[in-house]
C-alpha positions as CSV (number, residue, x, y, z in Angstrom):
1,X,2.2,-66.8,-7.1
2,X,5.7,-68.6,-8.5
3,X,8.8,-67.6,-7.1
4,X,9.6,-66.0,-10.6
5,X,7.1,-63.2,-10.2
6,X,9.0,-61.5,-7.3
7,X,11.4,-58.8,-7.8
8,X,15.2,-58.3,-7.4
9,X,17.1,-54.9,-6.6
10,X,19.3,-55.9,-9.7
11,X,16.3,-56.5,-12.0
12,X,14.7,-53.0,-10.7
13,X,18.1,-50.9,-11.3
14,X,18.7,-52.7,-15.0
15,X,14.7,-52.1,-15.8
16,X,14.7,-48.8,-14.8
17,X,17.9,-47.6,-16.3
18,X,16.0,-46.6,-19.8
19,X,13.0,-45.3,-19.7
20,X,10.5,-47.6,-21.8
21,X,8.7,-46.5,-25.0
22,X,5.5,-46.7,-23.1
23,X,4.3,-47.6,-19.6
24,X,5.9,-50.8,-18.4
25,X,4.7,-52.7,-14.9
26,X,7.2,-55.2,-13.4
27,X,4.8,-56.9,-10.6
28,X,6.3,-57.9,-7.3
29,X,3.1,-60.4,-6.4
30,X,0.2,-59.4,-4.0
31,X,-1.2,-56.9,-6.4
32,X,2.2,-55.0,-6.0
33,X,3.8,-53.6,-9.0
34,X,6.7,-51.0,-10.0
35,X,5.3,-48.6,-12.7
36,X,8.0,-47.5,-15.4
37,X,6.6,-44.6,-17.5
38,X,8.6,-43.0,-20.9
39,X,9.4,-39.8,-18.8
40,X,11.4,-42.0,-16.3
41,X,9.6,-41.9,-13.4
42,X,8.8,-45.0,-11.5
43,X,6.6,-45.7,-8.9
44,X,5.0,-48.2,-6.9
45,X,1.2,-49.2,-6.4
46,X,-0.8,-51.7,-5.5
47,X,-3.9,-52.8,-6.9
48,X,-6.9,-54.7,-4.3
49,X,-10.5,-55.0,-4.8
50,X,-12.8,-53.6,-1.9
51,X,-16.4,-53.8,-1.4
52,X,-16.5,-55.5,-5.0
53,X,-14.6,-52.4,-7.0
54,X,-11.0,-52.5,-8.2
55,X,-8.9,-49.9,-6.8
56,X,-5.4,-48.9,-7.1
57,X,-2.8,-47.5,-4.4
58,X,0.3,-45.3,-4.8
59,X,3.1,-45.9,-2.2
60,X,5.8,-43.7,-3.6
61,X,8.5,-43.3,-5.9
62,X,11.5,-45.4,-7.0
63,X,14.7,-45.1,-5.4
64,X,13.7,-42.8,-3.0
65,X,11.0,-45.7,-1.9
66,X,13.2,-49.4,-1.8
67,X,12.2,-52.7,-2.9
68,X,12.0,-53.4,1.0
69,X,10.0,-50.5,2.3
70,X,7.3,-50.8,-0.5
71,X,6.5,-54.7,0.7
72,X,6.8,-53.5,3.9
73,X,3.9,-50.8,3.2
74,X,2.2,-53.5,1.0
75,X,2.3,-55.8,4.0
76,X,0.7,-53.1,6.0
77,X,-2.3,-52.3,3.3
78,X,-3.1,-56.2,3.4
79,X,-3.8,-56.6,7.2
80,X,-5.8,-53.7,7.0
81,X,-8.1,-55.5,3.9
82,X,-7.6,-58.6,6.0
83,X,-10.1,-57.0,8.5
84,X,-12.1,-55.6,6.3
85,X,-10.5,-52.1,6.2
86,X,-9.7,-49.4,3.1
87,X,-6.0,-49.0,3.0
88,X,-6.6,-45.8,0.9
89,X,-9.5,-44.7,3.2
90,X,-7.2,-45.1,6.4
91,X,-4.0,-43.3,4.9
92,X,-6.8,-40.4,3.9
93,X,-7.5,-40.1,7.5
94,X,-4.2,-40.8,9.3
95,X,-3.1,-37.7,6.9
96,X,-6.1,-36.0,8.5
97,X,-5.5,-36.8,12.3
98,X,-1.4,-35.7,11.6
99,X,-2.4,-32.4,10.4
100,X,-5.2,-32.0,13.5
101,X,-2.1,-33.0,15.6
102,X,0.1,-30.9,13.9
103,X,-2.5,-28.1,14.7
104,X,-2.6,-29.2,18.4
105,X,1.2,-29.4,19.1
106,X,2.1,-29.1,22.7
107,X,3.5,-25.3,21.8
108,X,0.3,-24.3,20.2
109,X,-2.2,-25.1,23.1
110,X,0.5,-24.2,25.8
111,X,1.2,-20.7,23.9
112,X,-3.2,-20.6,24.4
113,X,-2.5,-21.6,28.0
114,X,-0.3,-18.6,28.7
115,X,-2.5,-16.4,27.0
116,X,-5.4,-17.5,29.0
117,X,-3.0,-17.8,32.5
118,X,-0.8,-14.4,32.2
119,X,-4.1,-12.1,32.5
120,X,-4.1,-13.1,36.3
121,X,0.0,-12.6,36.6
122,X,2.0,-9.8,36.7
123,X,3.7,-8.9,33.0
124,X,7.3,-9.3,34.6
125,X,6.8,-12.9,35.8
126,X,4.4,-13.9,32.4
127,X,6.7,-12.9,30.6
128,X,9.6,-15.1,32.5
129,X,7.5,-18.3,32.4
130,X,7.3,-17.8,28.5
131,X,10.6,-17.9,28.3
132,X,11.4,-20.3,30.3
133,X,8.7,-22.5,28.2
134,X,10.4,-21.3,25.0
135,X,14.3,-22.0,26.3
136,X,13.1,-25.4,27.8
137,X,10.6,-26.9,27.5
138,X,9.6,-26.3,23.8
139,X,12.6,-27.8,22.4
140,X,11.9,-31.0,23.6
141,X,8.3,-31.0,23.6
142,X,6.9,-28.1,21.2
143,X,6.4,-30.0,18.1
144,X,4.8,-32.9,19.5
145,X,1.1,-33.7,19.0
146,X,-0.1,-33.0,22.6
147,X,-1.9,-36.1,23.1
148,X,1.0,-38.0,22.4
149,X,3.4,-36.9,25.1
150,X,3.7,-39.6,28.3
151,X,4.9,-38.9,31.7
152,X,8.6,-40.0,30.9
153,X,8.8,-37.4,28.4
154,X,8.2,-35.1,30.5
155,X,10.5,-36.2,33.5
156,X,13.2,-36.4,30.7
157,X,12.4,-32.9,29.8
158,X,12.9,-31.8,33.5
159,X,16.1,-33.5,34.2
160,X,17.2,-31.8,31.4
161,X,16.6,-28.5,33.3
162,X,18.1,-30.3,36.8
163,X,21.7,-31.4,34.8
164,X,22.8,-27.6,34.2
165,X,21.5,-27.0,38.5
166,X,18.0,-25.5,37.8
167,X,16.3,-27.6,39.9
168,X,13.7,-25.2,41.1
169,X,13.1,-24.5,37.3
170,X,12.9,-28.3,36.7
171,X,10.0,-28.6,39.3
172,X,7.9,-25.5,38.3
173,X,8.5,-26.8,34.7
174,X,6.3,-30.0,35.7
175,X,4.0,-27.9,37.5
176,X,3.3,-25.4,34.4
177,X,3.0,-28.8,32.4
178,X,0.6,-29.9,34.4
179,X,-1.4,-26.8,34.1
180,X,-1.0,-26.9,30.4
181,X,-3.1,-30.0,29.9
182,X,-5.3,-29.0,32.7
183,X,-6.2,-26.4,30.0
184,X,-5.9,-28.9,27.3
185,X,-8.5,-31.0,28.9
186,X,-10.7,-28.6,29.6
187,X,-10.9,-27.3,25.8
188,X,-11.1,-31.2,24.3
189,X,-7.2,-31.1,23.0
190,X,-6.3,-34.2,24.9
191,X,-8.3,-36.4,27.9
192,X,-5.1,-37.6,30.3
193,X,-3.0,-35.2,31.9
194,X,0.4,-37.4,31.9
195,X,1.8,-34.9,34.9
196,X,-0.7,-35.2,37.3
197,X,1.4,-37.8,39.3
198,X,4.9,-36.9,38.7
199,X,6.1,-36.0,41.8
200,X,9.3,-33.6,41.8
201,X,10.7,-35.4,44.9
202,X,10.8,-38.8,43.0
203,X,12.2,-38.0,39.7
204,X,14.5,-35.2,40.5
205,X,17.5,-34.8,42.5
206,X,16.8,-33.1,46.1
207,X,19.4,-30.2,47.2
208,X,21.3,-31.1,50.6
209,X,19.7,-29.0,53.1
210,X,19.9,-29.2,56.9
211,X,17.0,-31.4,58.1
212,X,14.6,-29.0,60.1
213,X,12.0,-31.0,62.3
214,X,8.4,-30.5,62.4
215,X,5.1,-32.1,63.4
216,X,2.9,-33.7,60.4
217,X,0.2,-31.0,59.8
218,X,-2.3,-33.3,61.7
219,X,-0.4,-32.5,65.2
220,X,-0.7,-28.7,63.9
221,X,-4.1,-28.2,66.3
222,X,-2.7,-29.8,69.6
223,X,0.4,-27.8,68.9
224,X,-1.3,-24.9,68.2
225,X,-3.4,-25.2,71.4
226,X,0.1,-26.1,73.6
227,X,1.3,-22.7,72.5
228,X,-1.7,-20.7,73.5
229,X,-1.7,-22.3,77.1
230,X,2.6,-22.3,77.6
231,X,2.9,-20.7,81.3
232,X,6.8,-19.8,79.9
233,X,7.4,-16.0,79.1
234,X,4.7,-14.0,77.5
235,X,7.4,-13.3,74.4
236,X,8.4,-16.9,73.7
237,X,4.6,-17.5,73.4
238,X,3.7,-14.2,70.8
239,X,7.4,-15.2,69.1
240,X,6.1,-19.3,68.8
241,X,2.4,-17.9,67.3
242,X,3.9,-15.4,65.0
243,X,6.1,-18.0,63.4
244,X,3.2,-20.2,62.8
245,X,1.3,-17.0,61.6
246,X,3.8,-16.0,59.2
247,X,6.3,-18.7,58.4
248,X,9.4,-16.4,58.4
249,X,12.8,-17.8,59.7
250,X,13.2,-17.7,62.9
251,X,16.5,-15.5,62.9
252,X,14.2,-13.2,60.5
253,X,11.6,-12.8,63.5
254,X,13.7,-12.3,66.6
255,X,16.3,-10.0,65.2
256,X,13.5,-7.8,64.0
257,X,13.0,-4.1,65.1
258,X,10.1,-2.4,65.3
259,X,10.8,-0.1,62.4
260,X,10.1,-3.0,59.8
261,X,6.4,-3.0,60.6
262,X,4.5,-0.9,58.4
263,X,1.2,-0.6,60.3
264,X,-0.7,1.5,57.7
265,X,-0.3,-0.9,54.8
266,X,-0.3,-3.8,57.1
267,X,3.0,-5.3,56.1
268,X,6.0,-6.2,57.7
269,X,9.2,-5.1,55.2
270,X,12.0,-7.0,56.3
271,X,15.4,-5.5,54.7
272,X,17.8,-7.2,52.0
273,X,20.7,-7.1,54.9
274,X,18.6,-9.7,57.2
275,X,17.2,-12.0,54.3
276,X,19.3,-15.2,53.5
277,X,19.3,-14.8,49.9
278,X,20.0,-11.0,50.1
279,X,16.7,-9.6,48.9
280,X,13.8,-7.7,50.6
281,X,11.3,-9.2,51.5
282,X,7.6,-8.7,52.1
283,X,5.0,-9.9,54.7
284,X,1.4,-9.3,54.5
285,X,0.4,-9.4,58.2
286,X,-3.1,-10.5,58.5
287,X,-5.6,-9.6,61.2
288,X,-4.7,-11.9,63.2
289,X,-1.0,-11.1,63.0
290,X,-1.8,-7.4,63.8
291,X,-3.4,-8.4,66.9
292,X,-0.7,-10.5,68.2
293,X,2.0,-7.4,67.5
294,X,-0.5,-4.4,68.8
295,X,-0.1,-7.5,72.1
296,X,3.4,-7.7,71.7
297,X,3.5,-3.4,71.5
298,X,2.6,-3.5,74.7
299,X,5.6,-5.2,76.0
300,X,8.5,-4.1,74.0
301,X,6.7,-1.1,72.0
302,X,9.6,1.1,73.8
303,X,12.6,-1.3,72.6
304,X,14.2,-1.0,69.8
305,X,13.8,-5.0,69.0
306,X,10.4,-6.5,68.7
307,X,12.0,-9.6,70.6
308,X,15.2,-8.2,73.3
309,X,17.0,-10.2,75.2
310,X,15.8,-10.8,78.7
311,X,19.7,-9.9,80.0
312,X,20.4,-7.5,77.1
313,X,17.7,-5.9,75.7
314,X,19.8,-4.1,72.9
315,X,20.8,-7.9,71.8
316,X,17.5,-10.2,70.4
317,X,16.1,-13.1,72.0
318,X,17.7,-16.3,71.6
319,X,16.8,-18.8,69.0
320,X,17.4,-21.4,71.9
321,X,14.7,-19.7,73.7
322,X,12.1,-21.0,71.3
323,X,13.4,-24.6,71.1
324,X,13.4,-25.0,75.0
325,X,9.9,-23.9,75.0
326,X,9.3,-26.6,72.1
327,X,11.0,-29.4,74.3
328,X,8.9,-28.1,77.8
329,X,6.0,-28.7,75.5
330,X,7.1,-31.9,74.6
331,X,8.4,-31.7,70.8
332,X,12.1,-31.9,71.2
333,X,13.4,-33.3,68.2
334,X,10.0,-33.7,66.5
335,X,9.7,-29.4,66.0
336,X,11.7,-26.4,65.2
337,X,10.8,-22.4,64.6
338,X,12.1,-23.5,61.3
339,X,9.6,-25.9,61.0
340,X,5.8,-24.0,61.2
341,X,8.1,-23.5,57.2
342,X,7.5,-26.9,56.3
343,X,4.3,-27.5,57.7
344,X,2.5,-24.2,56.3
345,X,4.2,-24.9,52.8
346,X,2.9,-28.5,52.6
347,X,-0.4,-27.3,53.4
348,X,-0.8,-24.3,51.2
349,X,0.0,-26.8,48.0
350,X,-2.5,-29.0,49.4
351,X,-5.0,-25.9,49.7
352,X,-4.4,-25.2,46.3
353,X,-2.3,-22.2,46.5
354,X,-0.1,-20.9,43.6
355,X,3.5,-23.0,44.0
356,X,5.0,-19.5,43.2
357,X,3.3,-17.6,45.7
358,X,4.4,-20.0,48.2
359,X,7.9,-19.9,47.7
360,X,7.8,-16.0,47.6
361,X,6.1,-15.8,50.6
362,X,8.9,-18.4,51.9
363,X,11.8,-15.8,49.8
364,X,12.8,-18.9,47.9
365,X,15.1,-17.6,45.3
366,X,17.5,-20.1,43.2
367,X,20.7,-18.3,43.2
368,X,20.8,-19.0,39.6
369,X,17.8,-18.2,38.2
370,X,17.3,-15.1,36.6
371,X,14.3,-13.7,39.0
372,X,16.9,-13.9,41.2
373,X,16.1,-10.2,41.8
374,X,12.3,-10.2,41.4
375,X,10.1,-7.2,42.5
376,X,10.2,-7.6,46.0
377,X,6.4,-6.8,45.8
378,X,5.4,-9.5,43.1
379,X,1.9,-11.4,43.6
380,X,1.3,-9.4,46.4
381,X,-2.4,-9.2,46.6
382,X,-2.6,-13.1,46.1
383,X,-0.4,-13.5,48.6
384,X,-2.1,-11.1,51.4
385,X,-5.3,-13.0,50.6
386,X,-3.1,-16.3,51.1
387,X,-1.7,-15.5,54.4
388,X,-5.4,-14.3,55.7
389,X,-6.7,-17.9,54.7
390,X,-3.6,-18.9,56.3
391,X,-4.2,-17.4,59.8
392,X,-7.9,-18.1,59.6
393,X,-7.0,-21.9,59.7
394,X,-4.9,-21.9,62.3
395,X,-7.8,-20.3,64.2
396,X,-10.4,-22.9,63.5
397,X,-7.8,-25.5,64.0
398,X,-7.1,-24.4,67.7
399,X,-10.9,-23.7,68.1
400,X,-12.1,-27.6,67.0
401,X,-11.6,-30.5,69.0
402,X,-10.9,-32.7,65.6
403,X,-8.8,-31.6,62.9
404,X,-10.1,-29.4,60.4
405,X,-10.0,-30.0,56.7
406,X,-7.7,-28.4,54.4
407,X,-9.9,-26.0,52.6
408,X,-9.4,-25.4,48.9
409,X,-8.9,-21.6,47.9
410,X,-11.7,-20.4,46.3
């Protein structure tokens, strides 16, 4: 085609000034055309032949459509004939695959995730994880077909969350994301799940906490087994195994008095005054913790203190106590009381334990979130049944010469 058959923006803008007595094409080569009409509407098609029959193409109108973008969509509909495809055929389904996505928006399958996820959670802490979906993770993500969100998009999302100091936030954001297209998976809205390796640790800032040392989980059984056969004092051993039992801070357990133990309900209540972040806190004491205290009853039942002070038994024992014993037994420097923490957090995510139940059962609370004051009985079935599994592994660990598996919760 000559030269003199393409188009200018000055021709197009003096042709299209008055509308013409009747319809009036000005072709822009490669079956493009502009289409002038008497009512003054112009537009711009494209006629092709495919599969032997003639067809014509509307891209849009003229000025809201340029010169420029209609070759550009003109350029587009070629390549597609070029390989033996219907340019009108494929816009007819890329219309029908952006309403499907449209349908399948990352807010409308995780809005069918909650639904499906609250029935199991209390209405107090449901209700908090909606809103923290709606305040932050909907805005950036919501409106997006799910299937095309990637792992960065996500990461950005959760930074987001980490720049105002939510980091805690930030990190169970990725988790619920990653439960999100779990369900999404499961229900045929999308086949990858782009979260399943972020890892918080790599992505997000970490808070500056006073390194605590502790054995890999591996060493947990030969650790285990040191403790049940130190010669030291009968105390420091039931203080060492109650730590590992129920992963409570060491100041926690050694300044605590008998009346915290609730022995009909099988919980040890330990006051907002002697938690670090100010808020009671509840253990579920499983059998084998029971044992271990009806044991310890017979030493100190008559004290006021579950652990006194061998010279001042109105004082508690010393947290130095339980570090000497760790150093007799050979760990110093590679354990702390403050460790059995670390070790029975890292494998309760690896057993498959709720994140949240965890860091209850730890008293985690972000100063600035807003279940800063949560009901100090929250997820407390799940987490009974949690610290039974708990206990139950550290008694197959101690009882088999190799270490046990991690087993998933059921």
């Amino acid at each position: 085609m000559a030269a003199t058959d393409f188009l200018t923006d000055a021709q197009i803008r003096a042709q299209s000034k008055t509308p013409p007595a009747k319809e009036f094409k000005l072709s822009d080569g490669g079956g493009m055309y502009l289409l002038l009409t008497p009512t003054g509407l112009c537009s711009w098609r494209m006629k092709y032949r495919f599969a032997g029959k003639e067809r014509k193409m509307t891209f849009g109108e003229y000025p809201a459509l340029s010169l420029h973008e209609a070759r550009k969509k003109r350029s587009a509909a070629r390549e597609l004939l070029a390989v033996g495809t219907d340019p009108m055929e494929q816009r007819r389904e890329d219309v029908q695959q952006a309403r499907i996505d449209a349908s399948n928006s990352f807010e409308v399958v995780a809005r069918a995730w909650w639904e499906h996820w609250k029935s199991a959670r209390t209405t107090h802490h449901a209700d908090y994880v909606l809103r923290r979906l709606e305040a932050d993770v909907f805005p950036k993500l919501g409106t997006r077909p799910i299937v095309s969100i990637k792992a960065p998009d996500i990461v950005a999302m959760a930074k987001t969350i980490q720049e105002r100091g939510a980091l805690d936030i930030a990190k169970r954001m990725i988790q619920h994301c990653g439960q999100i297209y779990r369900y999404a998976i499961a229900h045929g809205y999308a086949e990858v799940n782009p979260a399943a390796d972020i890892k918080p640790a790599e992505v997000l800032k970490t808070r500056r906490e006073k390194n605590h040392a502790r054995v890999d989980r591996t060493e947990l059984p030969e650790l285990m087994r040191r403790i049940d056969g130190y010669r030291g004092g009968n105390l420091t051993r039931f203080a060492m195994k109650l730590l590992a039992c129920t992963f409570v801070r060491t100041s926690e357990l050694i300044e605590a008095p008998w009346s915290e133990i609730n022995w009909a309900d099988q919980e040890w209540r330990i006051p907002a005054e002697r938690m670090k972040m100010r808020v009671p806190h509840i253990v579920p004491l499983s059998k084998q913790a029971i044992i271990m205290l009806r044991s310890l009853q017979t030493l100190t039942g008559d004290q006021r203190l579950m652990f006194p002070g061998t010279r001042d038994p109105s004082k508690p024992m010393s947290n130095n106590t339980i570090l000497k014993a760790l150093e007799i037994m050979g760990y110093q420097y590679r354990m702390t009381g403050h460790g059995f923490r670390g070790v029975a957090s890292t494998a309760l995510h690896e057993m498959g334990f709720e994140h949240d139940h965890i860091e209850l059962q730890l008293a985690h609370v972000e100063k600035d979130d807003v279940s800063a004051s949560y009901n100090w009985a929250e997820y407390l079935e799940p987490r009974r049944k949690m610290m039974q599994h708990w206990s139950d592994y550290l008694d197959e660990i101690v009882a088999s010469e190799n270490v046990v598996p991690l087993r998933r919760v059921a």
